[in-house]
N, C-alpha and C positions, 0 to 999 in steps of 0.2 A: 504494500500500500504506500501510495506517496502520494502527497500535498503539493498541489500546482497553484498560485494564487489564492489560496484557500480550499480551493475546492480539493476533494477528495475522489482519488480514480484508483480502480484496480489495476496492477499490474504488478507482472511476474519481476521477483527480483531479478531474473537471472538476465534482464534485457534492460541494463542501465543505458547500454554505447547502441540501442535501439528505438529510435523515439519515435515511437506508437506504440498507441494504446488503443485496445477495447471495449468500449463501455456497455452497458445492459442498462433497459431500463422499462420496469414491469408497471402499468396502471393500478393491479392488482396487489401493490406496498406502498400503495399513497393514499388515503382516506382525507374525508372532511377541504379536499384541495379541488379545484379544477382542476389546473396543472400538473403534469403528471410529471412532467422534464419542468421544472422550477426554472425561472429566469437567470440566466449565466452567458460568458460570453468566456472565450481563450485566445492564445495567440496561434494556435495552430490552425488548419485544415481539419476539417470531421468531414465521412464523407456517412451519413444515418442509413435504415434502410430500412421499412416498417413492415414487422413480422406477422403481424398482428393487428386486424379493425381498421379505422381511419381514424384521421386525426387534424386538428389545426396546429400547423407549423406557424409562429411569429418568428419572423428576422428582421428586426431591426424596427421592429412595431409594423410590417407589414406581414397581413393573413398569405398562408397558404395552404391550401387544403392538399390534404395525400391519402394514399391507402395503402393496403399491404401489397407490398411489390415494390414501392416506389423509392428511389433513391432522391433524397435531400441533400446538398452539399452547403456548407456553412466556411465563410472565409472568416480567415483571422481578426478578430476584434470585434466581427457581428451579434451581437445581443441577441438569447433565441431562446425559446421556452415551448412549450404545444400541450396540448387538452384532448384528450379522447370525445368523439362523437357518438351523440345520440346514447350515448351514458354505456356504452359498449368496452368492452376492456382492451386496448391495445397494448403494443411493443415495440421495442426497436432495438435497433446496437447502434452502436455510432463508432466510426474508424475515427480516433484522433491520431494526426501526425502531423511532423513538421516537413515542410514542403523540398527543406533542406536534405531526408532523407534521398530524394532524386539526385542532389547533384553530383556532378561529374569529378571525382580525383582531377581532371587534367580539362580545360574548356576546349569544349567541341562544339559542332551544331544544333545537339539536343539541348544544350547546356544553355548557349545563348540565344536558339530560335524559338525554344516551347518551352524549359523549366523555369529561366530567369524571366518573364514575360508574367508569369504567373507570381511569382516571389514578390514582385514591387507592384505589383496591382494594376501591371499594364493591360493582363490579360485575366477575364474573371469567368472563374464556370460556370454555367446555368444552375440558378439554384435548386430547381427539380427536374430528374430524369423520369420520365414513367417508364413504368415496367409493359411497355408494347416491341412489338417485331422488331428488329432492325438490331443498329448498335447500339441503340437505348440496351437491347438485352442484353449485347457483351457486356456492356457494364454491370446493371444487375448481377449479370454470372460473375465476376470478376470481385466484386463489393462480395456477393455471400463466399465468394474463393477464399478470399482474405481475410473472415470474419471462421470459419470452419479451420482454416491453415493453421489461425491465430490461437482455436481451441487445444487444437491437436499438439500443434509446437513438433511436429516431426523433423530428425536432426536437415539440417537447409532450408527449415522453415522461413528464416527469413529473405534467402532470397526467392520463396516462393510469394511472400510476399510484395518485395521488390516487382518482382517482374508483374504481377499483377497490377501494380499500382500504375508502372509505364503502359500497360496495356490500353488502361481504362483514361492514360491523359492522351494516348495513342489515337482511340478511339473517336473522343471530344474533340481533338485538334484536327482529324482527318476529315471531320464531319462539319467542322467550321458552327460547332456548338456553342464556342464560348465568344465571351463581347469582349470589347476593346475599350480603355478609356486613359486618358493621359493623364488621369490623377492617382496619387500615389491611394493604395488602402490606404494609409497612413493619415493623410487627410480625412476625420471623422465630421460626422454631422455633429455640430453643437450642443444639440438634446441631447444625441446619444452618448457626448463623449462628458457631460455633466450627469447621465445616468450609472454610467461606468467606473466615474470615481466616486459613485455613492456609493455601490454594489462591490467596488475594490477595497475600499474603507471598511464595511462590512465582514469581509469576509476574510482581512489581514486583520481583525481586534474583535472577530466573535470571541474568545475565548476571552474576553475582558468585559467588564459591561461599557454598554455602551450608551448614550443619550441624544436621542435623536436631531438632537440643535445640532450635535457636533456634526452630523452626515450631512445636513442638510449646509451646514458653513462650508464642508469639504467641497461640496457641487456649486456654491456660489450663490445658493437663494434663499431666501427667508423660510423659514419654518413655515410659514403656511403656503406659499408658494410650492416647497418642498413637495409635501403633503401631496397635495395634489396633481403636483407633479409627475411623482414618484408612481400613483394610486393610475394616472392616466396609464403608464407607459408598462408598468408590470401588472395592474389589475387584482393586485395589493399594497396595503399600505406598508410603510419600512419595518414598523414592530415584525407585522408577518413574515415577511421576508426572510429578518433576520433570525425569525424563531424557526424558519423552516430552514432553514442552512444550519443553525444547532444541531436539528433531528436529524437531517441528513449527515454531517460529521458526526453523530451521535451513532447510527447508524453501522456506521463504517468502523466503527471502534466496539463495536458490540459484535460485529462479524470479526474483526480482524486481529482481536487483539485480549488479554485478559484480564482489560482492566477490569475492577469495579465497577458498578453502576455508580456508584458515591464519585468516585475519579474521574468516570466519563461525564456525570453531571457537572464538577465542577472544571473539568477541562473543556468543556462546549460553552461555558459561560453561563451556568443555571449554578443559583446561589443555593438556592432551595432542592434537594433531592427527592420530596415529596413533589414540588411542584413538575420538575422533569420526569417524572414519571406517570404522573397525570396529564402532560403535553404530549410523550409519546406515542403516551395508548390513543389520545385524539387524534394520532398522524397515522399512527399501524395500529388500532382495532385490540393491540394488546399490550403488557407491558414489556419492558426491555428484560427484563430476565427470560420471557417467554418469547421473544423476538431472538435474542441468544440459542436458548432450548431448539427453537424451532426449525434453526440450519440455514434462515435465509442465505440466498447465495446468487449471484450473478450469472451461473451456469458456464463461467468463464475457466 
């Protein structure tokens, strides 16, 4: 287990000098939420892939609707969360990597015509692929190649990996899928990049308490501005947010690790160990001792 900007992702130790990872994420271990993928943003590539139902994808405060088959692709720094439909239970995996894992030892024409193109935001991928005919499916096949590769870990896994991943940019660039635009990602929209340092602040000082003037000073607007600011754009207020990024690190240290409940309460930033345990049963249906018992697991 390792902490990326706060957030908490599974992965095998034995692939430090390997940067990807793959996430799981079940509708069926989140109660009393809409959102089933909670609002977060990274600095890598994720490339999702919905196993399961449909669902609304938000990136970057805009809707997009998917179902099982579909490939979502999320660029470095985009804000993104999704909600299961019609109250139906969905899934997904999501490939994180860094985009750097492509390049080249020595620059060549892959390096500087397709990989670097994509790195500085010249060239951006379609945020959804459907799962229909075509090389829409190579990719599909190539997304669940690398998410099954990635369970197995058979020795050359990763450069079964690898070539998977060149496949599927192989694909996109052959097919004249992706857009073009002369601004760097790097250049963020305003809103979002005053949502980001809320949501960064949050999630490097869960483990402290925290008072919402201070989040809200960090983004640059008054407390009630905040507020509703915050409320527009994630579709919770910042208490909630930050009490579901608790559960969630809560979570992750209840599968992964032996602490205490007493320890995990007070290392998520819960003063009270009555009260966290009455917040988690509201999140997962039961308590952390029984959420421990129970084996939850990411099937990774």
């Amino acid at each position: 287990m390792i902490v990326d900007e706060g957030l908490i992702f599974e992965k095998d130790e034995g692939i430090i000098d390997f940067p990807l990872r793959v996430a799981y994420s079940d509708s069926t271990e989140v109660r009393n939420t809409g959102r089933f993928v909670y609002l977060h943003w990274h600095k890598e590539f994720e490339f999702s892939i919905i196993t399961e139902g449909s669902m609304m994808m938000e990136i970057d405060g805009k809707p997009l609707f998917v179902q099982e088959g579909d490939v979502i692709i999320i660029h470095p720094n985009e804000i993104h969360s999704s909600y299961c439909m019609d109250n139906i239970n969905c899934r997904l995996f999501g490939i994180i990597f860094s985009m750097g894992l492509l390049n080249s030892a020595q620059s060549d024409a892959c390096q500087t015509k397709y990989v670097d193109p994509f790195l500085v935001g010249q060239y951006k991928f379609p945020s959804l692929i459907r799962n229909v005919p075509g090389w829409q499916a190579e990719v599909v096949a190539n997304v669940k190649r690398i998410i099954e590769v990635y369970r197995q870990k058979p020795t050359g896994f990763e450069i079964q990996i690898k070539a998977s991943l060149y496949l599927i940019l192989a694909e996109i660039i052959s097919n004249k899928a992706f857009t073009t635009s002369s601004q760097s990602s790097n250049n963020l929209n305003p809103h979002i990049e005053k949502l980001q340092k809320s949501i960064e602040y949050m999630e490097r000082h869960y483990d402290n308490r925290i008072y919402i003037e201070e989040v809200a000073e960090v983004s640059g607007l008054s407390l009630e501005r905040f507020f509703k600011f915050f409320k527009h754009f994630t579709g919770d207020t910042p208490v909630m947010y930050l009490t579901r990024h608790r559960i969630r690190i809560a979570s992750q240290y209840l599968k992964y690790s032996d602490l205490s409940v007493l320890d995990i309460a007070l290392k998520t930033g819960f003063e009270n160990v009555s009260y966290f345990i009455k917040t988690f049963k509201k999140h997962h249906g039961m308590t952390p001792h029984a959420f421990r018992k129970s084996g939850h697991n990411n099937s990774l």
